[in-house]
C-alpha positions as a Markdown table, in Angstrom:
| # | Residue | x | y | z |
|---|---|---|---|---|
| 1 | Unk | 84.0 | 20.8 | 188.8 |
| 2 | Unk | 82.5 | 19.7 | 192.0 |
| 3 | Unk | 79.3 | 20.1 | 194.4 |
| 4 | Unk | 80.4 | 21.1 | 197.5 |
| 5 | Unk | 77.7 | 20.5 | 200.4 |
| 6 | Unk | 78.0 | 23.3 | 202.9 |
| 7 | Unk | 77.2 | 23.4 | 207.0 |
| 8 | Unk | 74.2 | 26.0 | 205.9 |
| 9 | Unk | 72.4 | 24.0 | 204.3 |
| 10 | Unk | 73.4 | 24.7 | 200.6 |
| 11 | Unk | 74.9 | 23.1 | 198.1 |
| 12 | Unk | 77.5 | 25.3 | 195.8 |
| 13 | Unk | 78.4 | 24.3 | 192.1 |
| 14 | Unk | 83.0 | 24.8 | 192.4 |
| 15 | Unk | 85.4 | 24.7 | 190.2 |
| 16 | Unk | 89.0 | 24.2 | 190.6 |
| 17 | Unk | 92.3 | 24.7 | 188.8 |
| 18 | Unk | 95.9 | 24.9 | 189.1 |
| 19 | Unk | 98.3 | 23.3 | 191.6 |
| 20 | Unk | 96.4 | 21.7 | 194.5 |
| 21 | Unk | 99.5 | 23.2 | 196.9 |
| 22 | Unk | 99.7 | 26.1 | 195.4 |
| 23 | Unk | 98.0 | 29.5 | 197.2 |
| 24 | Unk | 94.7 | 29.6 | 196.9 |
| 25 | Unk | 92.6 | 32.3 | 194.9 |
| 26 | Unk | 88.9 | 32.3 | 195.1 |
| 27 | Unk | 87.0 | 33.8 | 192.5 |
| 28 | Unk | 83.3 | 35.6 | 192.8 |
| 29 | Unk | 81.1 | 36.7 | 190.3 |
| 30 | Unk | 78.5 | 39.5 | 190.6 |
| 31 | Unk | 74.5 | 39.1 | 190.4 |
| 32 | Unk | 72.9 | 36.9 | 188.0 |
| 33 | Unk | 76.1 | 35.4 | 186.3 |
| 34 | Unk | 78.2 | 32.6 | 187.4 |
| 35 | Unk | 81.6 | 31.6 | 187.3 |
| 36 | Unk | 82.0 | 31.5 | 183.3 |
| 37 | Unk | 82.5 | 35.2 | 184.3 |
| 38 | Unk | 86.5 | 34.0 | 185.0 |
| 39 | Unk | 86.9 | 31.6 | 182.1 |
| 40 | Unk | 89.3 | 33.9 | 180.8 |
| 41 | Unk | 91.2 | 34.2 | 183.8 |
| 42 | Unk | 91.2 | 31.2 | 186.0 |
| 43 | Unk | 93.8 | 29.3 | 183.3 |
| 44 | Unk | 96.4 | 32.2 | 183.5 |
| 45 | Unk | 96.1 | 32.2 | 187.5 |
| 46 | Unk | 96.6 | 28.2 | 187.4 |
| 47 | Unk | 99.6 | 28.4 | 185.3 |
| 48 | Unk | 101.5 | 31.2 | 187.7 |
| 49 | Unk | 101.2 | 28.4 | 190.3 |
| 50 | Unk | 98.2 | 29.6 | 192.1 |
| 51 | Unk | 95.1 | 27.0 | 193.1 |
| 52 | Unk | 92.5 | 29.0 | 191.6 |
| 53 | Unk | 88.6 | 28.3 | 193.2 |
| 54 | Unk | 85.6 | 29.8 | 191.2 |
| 55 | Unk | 82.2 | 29.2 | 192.5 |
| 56 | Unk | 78.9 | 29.8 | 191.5 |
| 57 | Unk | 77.0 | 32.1 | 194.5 |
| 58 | Unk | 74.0 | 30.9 | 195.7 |
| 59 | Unk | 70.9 | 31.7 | 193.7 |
| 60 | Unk | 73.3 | 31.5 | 190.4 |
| 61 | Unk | 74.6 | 29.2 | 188.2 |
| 62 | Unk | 74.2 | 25.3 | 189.2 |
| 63 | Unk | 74.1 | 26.2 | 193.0 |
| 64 | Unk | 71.1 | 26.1 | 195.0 |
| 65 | Unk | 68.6 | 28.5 | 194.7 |
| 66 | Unk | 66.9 | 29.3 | 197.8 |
| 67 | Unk | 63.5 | 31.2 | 198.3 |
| 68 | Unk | 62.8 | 31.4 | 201.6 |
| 69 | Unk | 62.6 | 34.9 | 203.1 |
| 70 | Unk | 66.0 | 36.5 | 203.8 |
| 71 | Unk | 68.1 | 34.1 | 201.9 |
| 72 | Unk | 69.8 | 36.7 | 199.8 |
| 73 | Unk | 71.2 | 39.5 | 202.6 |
| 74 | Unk | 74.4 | 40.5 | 202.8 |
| 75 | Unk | 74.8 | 38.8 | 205.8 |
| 76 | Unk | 73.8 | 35.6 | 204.8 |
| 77 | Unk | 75.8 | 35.5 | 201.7 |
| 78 | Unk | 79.0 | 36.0 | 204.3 |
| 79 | Unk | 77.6 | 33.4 | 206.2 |
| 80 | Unk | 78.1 | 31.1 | 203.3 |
| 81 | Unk | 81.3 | 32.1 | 201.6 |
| 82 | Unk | 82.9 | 31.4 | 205.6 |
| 83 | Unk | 81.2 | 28.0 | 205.0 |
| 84 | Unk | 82.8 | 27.4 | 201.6 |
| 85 | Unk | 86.1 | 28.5 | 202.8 |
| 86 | Unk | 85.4 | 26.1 | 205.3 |
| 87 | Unk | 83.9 | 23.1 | 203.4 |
| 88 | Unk | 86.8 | 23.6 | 200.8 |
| 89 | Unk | 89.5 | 23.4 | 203.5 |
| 90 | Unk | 90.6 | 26.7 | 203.1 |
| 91 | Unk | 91.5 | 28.5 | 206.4 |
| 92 | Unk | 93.2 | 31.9 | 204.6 |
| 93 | Unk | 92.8 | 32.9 | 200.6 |
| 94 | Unk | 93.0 | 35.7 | 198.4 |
| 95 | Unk | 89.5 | 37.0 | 196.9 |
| 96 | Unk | 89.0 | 38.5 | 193.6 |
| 97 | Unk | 85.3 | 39.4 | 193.4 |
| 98 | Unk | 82.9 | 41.7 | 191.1 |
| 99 | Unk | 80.4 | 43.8 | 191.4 |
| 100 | Unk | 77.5 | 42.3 | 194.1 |
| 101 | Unk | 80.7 | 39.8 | 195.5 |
| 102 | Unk | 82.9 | 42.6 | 195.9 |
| 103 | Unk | 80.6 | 43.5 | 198.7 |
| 104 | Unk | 80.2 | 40.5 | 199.8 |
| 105 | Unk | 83.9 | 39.6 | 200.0 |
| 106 | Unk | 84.7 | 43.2 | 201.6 |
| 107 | Unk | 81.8 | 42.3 | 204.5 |
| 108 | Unk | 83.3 | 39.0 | 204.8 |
| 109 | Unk | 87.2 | 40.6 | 205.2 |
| 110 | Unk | 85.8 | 42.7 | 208.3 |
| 111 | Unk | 84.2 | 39.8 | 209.8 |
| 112 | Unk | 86.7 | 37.3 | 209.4 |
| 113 | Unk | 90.2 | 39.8 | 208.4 |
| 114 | Unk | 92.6 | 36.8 | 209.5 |
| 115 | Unk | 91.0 | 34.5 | 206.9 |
| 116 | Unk | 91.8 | 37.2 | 203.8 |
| 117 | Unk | 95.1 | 38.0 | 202.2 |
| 118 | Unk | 94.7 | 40.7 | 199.5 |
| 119 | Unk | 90.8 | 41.7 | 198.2 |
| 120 | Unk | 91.2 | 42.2 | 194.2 |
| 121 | Unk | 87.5 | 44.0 | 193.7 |
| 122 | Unk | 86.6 | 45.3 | 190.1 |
| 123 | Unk | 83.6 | 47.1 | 189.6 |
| 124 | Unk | 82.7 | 46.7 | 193.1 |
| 125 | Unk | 79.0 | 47.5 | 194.8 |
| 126 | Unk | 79.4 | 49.4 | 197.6 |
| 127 | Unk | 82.4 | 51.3 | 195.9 |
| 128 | Unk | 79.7 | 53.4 | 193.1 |
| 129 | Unk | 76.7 | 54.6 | 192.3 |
| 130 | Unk | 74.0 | 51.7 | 191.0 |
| 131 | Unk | 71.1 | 52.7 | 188.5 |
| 132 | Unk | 67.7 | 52.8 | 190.8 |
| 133 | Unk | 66.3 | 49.5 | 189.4 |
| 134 | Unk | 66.5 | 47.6 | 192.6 |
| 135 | Unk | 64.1 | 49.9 | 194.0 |
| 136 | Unk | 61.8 | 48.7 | 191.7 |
| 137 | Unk | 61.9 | 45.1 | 192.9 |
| 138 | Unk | 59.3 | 45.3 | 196.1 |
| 139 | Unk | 56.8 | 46.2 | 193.2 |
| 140 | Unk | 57.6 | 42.6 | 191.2 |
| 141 | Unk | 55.2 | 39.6 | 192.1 |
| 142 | Unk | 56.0 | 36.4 | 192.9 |
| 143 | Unk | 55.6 | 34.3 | 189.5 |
| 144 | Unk | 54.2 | 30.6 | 189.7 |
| 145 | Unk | 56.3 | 27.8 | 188.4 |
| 146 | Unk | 57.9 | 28.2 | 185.1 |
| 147 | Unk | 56.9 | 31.9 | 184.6 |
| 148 | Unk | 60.0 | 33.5 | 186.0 |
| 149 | Unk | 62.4 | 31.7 | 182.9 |
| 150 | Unk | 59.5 | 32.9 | 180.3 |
| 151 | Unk | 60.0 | 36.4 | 181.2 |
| 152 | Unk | 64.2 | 36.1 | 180.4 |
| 153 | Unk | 64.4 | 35.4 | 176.3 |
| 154 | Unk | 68.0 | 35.0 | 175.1 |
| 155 | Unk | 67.7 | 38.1 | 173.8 |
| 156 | Unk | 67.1 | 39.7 | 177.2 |
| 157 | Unk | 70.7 | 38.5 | 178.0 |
| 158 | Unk | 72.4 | 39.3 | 174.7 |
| 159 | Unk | 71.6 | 43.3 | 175.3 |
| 160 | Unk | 72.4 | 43.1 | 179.0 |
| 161 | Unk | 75.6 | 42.1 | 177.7 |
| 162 | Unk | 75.9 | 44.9 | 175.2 |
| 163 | Unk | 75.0 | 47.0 | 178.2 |
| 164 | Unk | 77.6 | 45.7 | 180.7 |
| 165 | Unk | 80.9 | 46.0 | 178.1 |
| 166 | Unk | 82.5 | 49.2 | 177.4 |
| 167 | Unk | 84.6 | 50.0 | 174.0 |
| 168 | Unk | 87.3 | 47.5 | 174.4 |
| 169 | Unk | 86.1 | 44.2 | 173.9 |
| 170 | Unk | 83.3 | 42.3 | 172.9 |
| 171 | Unk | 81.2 | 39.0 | 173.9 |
| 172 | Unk | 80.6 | 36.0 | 171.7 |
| 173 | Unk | 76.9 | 33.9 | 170.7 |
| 174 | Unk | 78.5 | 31.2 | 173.6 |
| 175 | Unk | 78.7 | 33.8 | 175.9 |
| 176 | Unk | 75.4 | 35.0 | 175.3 |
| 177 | Unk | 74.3 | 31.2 | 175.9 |
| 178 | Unk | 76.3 | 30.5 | 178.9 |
| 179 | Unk | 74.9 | 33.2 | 180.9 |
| 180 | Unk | 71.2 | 32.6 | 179.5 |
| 181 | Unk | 71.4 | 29.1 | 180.4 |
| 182 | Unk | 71.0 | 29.4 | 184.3 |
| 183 | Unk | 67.9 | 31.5 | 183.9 |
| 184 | Unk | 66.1 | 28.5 | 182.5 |
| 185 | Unk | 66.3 | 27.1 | 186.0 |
| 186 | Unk | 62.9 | 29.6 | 187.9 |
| 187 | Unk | 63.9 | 29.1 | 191.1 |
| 188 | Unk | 67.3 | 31.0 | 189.7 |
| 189 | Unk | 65.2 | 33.9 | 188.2 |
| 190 | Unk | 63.1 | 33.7 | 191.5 |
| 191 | Unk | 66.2 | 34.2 | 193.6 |
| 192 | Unk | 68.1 | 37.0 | 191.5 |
| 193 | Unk | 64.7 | 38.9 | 192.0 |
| 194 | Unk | 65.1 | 38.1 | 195.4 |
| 195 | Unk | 68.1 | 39.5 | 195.8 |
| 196 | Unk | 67.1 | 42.7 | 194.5 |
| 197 | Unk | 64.8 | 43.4 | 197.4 |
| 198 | Unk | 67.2 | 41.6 | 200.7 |
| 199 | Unk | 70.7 | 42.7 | 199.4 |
| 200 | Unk | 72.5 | 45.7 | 201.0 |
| 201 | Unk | 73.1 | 47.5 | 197.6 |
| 202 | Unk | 74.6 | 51.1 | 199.4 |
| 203 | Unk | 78.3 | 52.2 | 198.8 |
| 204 | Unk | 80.9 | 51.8 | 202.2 |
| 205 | Unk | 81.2 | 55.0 | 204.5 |
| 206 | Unk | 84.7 | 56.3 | 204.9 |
| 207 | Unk | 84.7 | 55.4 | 208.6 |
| 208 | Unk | 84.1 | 51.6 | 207.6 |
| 209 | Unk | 86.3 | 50.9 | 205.1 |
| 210 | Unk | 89.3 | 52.7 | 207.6 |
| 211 | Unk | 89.1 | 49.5 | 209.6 |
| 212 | Unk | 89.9 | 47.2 | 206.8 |
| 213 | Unk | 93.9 | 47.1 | 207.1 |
| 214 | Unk | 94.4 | 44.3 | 204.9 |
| 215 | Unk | 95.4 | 45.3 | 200.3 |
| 216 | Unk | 92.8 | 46.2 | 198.5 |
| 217 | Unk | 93.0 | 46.5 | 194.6 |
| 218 | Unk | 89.9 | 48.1 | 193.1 |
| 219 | Unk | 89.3 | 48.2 | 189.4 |
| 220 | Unk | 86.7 | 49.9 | 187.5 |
| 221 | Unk | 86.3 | 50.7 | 183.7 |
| 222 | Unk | 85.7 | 54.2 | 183.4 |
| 223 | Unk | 82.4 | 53.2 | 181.0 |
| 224 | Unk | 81.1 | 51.0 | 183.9 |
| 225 | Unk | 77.2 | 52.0 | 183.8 |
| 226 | Unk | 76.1 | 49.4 | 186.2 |
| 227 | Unk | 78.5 | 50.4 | 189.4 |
| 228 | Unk | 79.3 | 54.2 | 188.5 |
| 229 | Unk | 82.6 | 54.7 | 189.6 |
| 230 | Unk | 81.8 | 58.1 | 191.2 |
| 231 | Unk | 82.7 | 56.7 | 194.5 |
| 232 | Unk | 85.5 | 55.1 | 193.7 |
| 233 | Unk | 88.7 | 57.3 | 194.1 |
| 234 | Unk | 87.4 | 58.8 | 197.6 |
| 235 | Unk | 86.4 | 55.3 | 199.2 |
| 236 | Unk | 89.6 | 53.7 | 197.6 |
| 237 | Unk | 91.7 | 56.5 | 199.6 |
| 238 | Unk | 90.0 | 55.5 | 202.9 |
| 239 | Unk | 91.5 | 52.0 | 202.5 |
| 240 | Unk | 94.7 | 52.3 | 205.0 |
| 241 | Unk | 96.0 | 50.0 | 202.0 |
| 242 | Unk | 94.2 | 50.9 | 199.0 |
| 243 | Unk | 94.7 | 51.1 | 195.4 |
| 244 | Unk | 93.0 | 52.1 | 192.6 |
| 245 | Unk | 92.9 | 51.3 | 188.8 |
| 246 | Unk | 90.8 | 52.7 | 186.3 |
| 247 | Unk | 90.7 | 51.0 | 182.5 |
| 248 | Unk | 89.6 | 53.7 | 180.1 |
| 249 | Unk | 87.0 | 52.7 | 178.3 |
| 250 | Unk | 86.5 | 49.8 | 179.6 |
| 251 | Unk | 83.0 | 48.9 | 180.9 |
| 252 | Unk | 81.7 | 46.3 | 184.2 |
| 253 | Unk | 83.1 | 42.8 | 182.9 |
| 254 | Unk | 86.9 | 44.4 | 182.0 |
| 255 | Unk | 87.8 | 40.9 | 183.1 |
| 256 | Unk | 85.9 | 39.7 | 179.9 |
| 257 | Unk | 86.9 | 42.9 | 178.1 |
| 258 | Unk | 90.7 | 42.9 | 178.5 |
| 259 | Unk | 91.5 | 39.6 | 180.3 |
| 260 | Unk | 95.4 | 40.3 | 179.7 |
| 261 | Unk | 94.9 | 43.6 | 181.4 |
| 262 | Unk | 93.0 | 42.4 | 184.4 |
| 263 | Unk | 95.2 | 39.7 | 185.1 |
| 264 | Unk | 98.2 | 41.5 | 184.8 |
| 265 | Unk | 96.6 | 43.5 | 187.6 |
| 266 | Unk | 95.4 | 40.1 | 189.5 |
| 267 | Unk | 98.8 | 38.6 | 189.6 |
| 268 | Unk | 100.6 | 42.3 | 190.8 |
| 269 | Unk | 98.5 | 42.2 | 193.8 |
| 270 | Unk | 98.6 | 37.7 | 194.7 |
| 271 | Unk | 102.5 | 38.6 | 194.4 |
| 272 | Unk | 102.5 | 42.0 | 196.5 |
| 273 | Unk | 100.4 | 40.2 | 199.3 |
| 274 | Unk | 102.3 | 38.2 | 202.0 |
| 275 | Unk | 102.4 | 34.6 | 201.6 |
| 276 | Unk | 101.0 | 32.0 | 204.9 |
| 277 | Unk | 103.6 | 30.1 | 206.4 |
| 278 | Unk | 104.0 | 26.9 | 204.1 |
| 279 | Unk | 102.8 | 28.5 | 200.6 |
């Protein structure tokens, strides 16, 4: 584990497995989790020879957590993850990213397509339909000092989790605490707030997602209530090289539900995707 000091200005809790020469697979996490979201994949990955990076996104996590006004669009979160890449010396990688990251890593793959191998996406905004709660962030105040962590009990967190798994796995009392933990930091809970209100939470048109020629491997648990995948089989089929997966019964986090599952599916699409000169 690292902090890695980026040319925007932010700092970015990283963590890094796996052989430091072998290809490199960068992990994101979605909204207001962190990169304990991979613990059960990031080992497996390391061990079939890949240099696995998970990160914690800004405004999550041990990363900075920003409050000026526009920190948390879609734009700028590209605008950091191309300053990661570069910070971490990494000129082309593979992304796996869920739910808010998969649209993040998708926007950054059409600005920057030469810098992407293979996009692995499970439960991905922009590829569903999301519940209407973000429209109810412009109504939330701004909350003084230590408010913001008062308002997010433990068990706040513990039925978000029941929430975000489906019928085929379940989470653990550390897990509940690992994902609790960040929100004692305000400024987090200020920024995840934040993000409601300045992130681009709409699915992909057809038209868009035709210019993205690169593989794409979306994943969605067919009990996903958080990104509906009602979206998903018509937006996957505009991909010139997409591919679709649906878990049954499984829910938003099938990387925590089935980790054998997922990374069956991660390690199909690293080895299907054409290697850089040199890896």
């Amino acid at each position: 584990m690292e902090r890695v000091p980026l040319r925007t200005g932010l700092t970015l809790r990283v963590l890094t497995a796996g052989p430091a020469d072998g290809p490199p697979v960068l992990l994101l996490h979605g909204w207001a989790v962190s990169a304990y979201l991979w613990r059960l994949n990031i080992l497996p990955l390391a061990a079939a020879g890949y240099r696995v990076i998970a990160l914690d996104l800004p405004g999550h996590g041990a990363s900075d957590a920003p409050n000026l006004p526009g920190a948390y669009t879609l734009e700028r979160f590209v605008e950091h993850l191309e300053a990661a890449l570069d910070a971490l010396a990494l000129p082309r990688v593979a992304i796996a990213a869920q739910s808010m990251a998969g649209k993040v890593a998708m926007a950054f793959a059409m600005r920057a397509p030469a810098r992407v191998r293979t996009l692995m996406l499970f439960g991905a905004v922009g590829f569903g339909l999301i519940p209407p709660w973000q429209a109810l962030a412009p109504l939330l105040p701004a909350l003084p000092g230590a408010v913001p962590s008062l308002l997010v009990p433990r068990r706040v967190v513990e039925f978000v989790q029941h929430r975000v798994y489906g019928k085929l796995g379940w989470f653990s009392a550390r897990d509940v605490d690992e994902y609790w933990a960040p929100s004692q930091f305000p400024d987090v809970v200020r920024a995840q707030v934040q993000m409601l209100k300045e992130f681009d939470w709409e699915p992909w048109t057809p038209e868009r997602l035709a210019t993205v020629v690169l593989p794409v491997t979306l994943v969605f648990g067919t009990r996903d209530r958080t990104v509906r995948p009602v979206h998903a089989e018509r937006l996957a089929a505009a991909l010139p090289q997409g591919q679709l997966h649906r878990i049954a019964d499984g829910g938003h986090v099938v990387m925590e539900e089935v980790p054998e599952r997922s990374n069956a599916i991660l390690l199909d699409a690293l080895r299907a995707a054409p290697l850089d000169c040199g890896q």
